[in-house]
SELUMDREN-363063 format. One record per residue (C-alpha): residue in three letters; x, y, z. Coordinates in steps of 0.5 Angstrom, whole numbers, m for minus. Example, Ala and Ser with C-alpha at 12.3 -4.5 7.8 and 13.67 -1.06 7.14 Angstrom:
<sites>
+------+-------+-------+-------+
| type |     x |     y |     z |
+------+-------+-------+-------+
|  Ala |    25 |    m9 |    16 |
|  Ser |    27 |    m2 |    14 |
+------+-------+-------+-------+
</sites>
This chain:
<sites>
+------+-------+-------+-------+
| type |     x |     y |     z |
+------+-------+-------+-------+
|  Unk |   m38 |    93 |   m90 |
|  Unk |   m37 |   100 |   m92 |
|  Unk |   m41 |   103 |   m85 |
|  Unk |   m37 |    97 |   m81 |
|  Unk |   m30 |    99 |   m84 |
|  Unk |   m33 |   107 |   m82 |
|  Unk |   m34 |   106 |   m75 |
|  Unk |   m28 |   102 |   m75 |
|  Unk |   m24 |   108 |   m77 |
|  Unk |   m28 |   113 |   m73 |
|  Unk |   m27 |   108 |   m66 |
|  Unk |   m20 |   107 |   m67 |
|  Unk |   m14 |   111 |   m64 |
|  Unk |   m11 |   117 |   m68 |
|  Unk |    m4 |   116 |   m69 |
|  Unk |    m1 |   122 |   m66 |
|  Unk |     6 |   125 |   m67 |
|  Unk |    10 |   130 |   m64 |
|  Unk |    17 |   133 |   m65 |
|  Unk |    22 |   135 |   m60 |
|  Unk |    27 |   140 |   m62 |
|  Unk |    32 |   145 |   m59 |
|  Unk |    36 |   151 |   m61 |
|  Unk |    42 |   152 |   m61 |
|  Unk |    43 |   144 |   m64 |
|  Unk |    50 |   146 |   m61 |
|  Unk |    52 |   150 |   m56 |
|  Unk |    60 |   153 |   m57 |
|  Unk |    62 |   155 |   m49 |
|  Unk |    69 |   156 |   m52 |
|  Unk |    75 |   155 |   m48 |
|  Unk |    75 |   154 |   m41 |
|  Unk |    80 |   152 |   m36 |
|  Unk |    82 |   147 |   m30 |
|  Unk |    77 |   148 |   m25 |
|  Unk |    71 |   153 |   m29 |
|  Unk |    65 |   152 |   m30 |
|  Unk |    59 |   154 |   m35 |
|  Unk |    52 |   154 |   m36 |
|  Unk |    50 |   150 |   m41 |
|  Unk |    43 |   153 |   m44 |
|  Unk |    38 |   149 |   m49 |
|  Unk |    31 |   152 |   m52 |
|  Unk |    27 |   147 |   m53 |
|  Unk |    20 |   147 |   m58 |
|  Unk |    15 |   142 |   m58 |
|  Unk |     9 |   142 |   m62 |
|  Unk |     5 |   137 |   m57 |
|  Unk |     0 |   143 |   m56 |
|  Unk |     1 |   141 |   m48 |
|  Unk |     5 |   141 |   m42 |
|  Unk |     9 |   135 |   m42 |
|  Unk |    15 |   134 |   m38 |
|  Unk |    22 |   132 |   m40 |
|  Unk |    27 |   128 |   m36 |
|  Unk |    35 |   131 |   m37 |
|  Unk |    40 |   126 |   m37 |
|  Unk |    48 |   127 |   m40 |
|  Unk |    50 |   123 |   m47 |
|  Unk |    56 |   121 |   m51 |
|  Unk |    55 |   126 |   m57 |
|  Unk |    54 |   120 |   m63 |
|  Unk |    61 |   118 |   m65 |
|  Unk |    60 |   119 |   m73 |
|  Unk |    60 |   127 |   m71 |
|  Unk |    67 |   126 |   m71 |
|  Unk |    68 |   122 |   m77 |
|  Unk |    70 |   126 |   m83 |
|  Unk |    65 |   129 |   m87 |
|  Unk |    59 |   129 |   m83 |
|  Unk |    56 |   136 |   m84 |
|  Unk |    57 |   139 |   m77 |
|  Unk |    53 |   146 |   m75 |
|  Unk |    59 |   147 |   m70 |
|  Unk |    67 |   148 |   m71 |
|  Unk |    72 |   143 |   m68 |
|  Unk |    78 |   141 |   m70 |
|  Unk |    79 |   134 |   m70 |
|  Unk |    86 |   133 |   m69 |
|  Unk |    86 |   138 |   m63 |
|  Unk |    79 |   132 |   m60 |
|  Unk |    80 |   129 |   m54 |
|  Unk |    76 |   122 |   m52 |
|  Unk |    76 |   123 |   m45 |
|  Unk |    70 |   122 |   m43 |
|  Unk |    66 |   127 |   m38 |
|  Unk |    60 |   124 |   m36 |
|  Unk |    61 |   126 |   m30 |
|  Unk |    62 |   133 |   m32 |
|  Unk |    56 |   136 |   m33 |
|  Unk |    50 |   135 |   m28 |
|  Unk |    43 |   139 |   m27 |
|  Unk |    40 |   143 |   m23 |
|  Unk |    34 |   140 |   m25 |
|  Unk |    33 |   133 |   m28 |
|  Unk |    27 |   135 |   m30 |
|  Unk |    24 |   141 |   m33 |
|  Unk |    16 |   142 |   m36 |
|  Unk |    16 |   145 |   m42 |
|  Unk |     9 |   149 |   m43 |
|  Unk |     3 |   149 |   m48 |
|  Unk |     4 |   156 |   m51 |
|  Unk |    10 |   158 |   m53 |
|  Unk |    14 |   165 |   m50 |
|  Unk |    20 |   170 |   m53 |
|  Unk |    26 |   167 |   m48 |
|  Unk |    33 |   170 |   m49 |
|  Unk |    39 |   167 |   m50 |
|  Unk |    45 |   171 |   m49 |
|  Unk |    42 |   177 |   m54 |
|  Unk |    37 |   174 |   m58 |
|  Unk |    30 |   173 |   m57 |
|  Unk |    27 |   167 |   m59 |
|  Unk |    20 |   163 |   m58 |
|  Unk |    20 |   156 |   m55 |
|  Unk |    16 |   152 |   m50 |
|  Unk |    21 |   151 |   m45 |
|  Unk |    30 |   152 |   m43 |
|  Unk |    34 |   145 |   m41 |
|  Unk |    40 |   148 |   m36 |
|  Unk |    46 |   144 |   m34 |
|  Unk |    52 |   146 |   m31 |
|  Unk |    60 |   144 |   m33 |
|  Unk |    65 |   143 |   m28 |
|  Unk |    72 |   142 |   m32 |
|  Unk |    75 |   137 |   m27 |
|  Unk |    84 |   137 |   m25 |
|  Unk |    84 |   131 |   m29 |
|  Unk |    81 |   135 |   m35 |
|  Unk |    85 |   134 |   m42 |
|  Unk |    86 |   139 |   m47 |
|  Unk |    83 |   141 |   m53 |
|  Unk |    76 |   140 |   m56 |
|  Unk |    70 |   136 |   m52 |
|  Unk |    64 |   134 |   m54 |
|  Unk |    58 |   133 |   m51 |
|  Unk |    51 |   132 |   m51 |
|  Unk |    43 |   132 |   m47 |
|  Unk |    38 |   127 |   m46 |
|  Unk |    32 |   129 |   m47 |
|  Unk |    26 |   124 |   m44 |
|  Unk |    19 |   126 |   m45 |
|  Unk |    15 |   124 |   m40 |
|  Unk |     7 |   124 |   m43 |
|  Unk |     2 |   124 |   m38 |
|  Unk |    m3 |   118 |   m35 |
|  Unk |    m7 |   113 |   m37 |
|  Unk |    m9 |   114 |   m44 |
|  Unk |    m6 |   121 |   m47 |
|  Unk |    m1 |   117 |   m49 |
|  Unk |    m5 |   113 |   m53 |
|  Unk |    m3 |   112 |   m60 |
|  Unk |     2 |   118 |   m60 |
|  Unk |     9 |   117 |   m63 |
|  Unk |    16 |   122 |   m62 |
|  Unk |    18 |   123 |   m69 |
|  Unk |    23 |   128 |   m68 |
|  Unk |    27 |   128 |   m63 |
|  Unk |    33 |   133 |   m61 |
|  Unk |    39 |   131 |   m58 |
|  Unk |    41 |   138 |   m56 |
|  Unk |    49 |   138 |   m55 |
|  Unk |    56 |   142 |   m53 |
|  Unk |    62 |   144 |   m55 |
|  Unk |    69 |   146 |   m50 |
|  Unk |    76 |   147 |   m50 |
|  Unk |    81 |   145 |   m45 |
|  Unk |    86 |   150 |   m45 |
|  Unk |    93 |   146 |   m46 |
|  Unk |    97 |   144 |   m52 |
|  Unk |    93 |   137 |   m56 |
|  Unk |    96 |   132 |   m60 |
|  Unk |    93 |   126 |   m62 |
|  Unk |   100 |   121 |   m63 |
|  Unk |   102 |   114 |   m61 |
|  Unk |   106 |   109 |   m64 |
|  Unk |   107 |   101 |   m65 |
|  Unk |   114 |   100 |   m61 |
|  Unk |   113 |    92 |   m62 |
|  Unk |   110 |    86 |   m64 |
|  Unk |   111 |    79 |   m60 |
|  Unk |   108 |    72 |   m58 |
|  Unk |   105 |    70 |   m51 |
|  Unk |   102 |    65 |   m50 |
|  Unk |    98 |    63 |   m57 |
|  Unk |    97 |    70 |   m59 |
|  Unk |   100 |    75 |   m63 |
|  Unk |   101 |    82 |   m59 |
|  Unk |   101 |    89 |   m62 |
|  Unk |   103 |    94 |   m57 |
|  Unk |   102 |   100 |   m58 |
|  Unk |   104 |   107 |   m54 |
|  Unk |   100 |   113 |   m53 |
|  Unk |   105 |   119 |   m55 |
|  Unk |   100 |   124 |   m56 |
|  Unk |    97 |   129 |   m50 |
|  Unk |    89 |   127 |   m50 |
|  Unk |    87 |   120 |   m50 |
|  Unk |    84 |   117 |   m57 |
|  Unk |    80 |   111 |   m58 |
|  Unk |    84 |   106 |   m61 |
|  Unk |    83 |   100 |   m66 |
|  Unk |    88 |    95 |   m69 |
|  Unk |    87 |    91 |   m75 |
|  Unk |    93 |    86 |   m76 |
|  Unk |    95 |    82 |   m82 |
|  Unk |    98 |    75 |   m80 |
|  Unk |   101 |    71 |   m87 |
|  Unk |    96 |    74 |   m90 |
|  Unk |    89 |    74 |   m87 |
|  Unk |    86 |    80 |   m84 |
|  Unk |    83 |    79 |   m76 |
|  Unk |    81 |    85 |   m72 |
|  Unk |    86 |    86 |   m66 |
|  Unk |    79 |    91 |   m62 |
|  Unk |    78 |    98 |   m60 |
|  Unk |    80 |   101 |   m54 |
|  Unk |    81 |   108 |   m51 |
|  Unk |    89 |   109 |   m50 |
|  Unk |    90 |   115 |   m44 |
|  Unk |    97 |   119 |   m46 |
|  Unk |   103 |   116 |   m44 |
|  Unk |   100 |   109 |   m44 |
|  Unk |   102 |   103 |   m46 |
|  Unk |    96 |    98 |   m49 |
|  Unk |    96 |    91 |   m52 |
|  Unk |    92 |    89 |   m57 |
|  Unk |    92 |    81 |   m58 |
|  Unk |    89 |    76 |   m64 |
|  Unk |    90 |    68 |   m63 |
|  Unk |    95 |    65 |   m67 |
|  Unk |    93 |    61 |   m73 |
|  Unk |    99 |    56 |   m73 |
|  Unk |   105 |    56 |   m69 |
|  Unk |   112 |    57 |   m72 |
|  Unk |   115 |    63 |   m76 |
|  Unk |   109 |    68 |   m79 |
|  Unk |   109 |    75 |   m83 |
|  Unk |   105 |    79 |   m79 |
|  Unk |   102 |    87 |   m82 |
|  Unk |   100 |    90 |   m75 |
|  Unk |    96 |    97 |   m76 |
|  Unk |    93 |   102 |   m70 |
|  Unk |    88 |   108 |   m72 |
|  Unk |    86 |   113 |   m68 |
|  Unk |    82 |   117 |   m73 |
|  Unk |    86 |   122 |   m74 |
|  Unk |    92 |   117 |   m75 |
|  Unk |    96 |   111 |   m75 |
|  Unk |   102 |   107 |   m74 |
|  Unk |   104 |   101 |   m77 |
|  Unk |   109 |    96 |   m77 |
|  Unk |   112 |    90 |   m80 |
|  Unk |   115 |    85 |   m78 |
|  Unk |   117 |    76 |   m77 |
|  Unk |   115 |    72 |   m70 |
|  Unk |   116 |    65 |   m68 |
|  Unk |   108 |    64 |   m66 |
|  Unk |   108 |    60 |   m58 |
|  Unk |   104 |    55 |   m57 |
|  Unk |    99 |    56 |   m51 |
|  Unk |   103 |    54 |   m45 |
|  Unk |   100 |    48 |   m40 |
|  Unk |    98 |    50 |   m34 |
|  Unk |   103 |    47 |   m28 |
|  Unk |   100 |    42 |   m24 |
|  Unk |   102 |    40 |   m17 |
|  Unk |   106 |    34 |   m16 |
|  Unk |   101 |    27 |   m13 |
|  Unk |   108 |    26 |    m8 |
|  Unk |   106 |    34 |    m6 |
|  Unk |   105 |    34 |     2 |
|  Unk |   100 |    41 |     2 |
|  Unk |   100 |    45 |     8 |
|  Unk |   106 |    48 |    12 |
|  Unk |   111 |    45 |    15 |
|  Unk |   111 |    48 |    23 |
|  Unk |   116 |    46 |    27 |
|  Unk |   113 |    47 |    34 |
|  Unk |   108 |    41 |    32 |
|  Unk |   114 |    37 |    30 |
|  Unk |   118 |    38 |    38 |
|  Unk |   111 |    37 |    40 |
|  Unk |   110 |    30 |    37 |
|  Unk |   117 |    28 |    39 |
|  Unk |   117 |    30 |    45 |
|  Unk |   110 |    26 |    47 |
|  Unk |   113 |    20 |    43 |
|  Unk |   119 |    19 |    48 |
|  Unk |   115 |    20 |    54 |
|  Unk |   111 |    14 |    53 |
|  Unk |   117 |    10 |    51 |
|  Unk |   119 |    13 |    58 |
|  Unk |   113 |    12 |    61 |
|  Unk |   113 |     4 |    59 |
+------+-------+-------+-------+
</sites>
């Protein structure tokens, strides 16, 4: 039993793992303007002990770098953050790079620094751009080579290398409830961006004093956003409606006479379809006095 469970273990797999990591973890490239563009540099290390090939792809930063006390290793000002997306902002000259066995002194700006490869993407800073901070991230994929050295290997560390900006302009996040109504079955907060940047939005409502989740939704500045929850019972309710956007919130109080859903309007069964064409009338009735004159 202990020379079978021997060879066993002899013939088996290895289970590999390998980190990918980059540097800096996030690259400041300070403030920029509509129409600029900025290089965005990452040394990446690996500890595969071979070439590897990495595909590049742009993606969202994780939403909990923005949440209040995550332990950032950059400086952003979270009431100055914008939640504009800007996928399509950033591209890659490359969308694959390979990093090497053996790592060598790369410089980014004056420092020098050992890795097994640099990512490079560009930033353009589109007319649509709103101001204040942006985040972002890289998508580092490595591709592992052919049938077999792969085998058993597992990625136990994964960088995702990411980048900060500043659109100059002034930004405020702001918005505000203007009013709670009924439509239709539903209880309907709406809501009113009066700040500069787009902020991703959740509203929480409290209807005679059960709680229910009006969603989440990204509101642009100066737009005007419904969030809607199905009545529980028509008549007069209390209703507590909240709206949150990280950084602040608007609530408001207030009685409303709960519609029930309207039915759907039907055509009548004495209803002729079709539009009335003049010209096929004249026509029929001057075919039906030529016969008669016929006869």
């Amino acid at each position: 039993m202990r020379y079978a469970l021997l060879a066993f273990l002899v013939l088996s797999p290895i289970a590999l793992g390998i980190s990918i990591g980059s540097s800096p973890p996030t690259a400041e490239l300070g403030i920029l303007k509509i129409g600029e563009e900025r290089l965005i540099e990452h040394l990446i290390t690996s500890d595969y002990g071979k070439d590897m090939e990495i595909s590049l792809s742009y993606i969202d930063p994780q939403k909990a770098t923005l949440e209040e006390g995550f332990q950032r290793t950059f400086y952003v000002n979270l009431s100055q953050v914008s939640d504009q997306p800007i996928t399509g902002w950033v591209s890659f000259p490359q969308s694959k790079i390979v990093t090497r066995a053996e790592k060598k002194l790369f410089y980014l700006g004056k420092q020098p620094t050992w890795a097994n490869g640099v990512s490079k993407a560009i930033l353009r800073v589109p007319q649509n751009a709103e101001p204040g901070y942006h985040l972002g991230a890289i998508s580092l994929g490595p591709i592992l080579g052919g049938a077999g050295n792969g085998a058993g290997l597992s990625i136990i560390g994964l960088s995702r290398p990411g980048f900060t900006f500043i659109v100059d302009g002034k930004a405020e996040r702001n918005g505000k409830i203007i009013d709670i109504k009924s439509s239709n079955g539903k209880i309907v907060t709406i809501f009113k961006n009066t700040g500069t940047v787009s902020i991703t939005s959740r509203n929480s409502i409290d209807i005679d004093g059960k709680s229910y989740d009006g969603g989440l939704r990204l509101v642009k500045p100066s737009e005007i956003a419904e969030f809607s929850v199905d009545s529980p019972k028509d008549g007069l309710v209390d209703v507590k409606s909240g709206v949150n956007w990280r950084t602040g919130s608007s609530s408001m109080e207030k009685e409303v006479v709960s519609e029930p859903v309207s039915p759907e309007k039907t055509p009548s069964g004495n209803a002729v379809s079709g539009t009335f064409n003049p010209m096929i009338f004249l026509f029929v009735v001057a075919a039906y006095f030529a016969i008669r004159f016929l006869l």
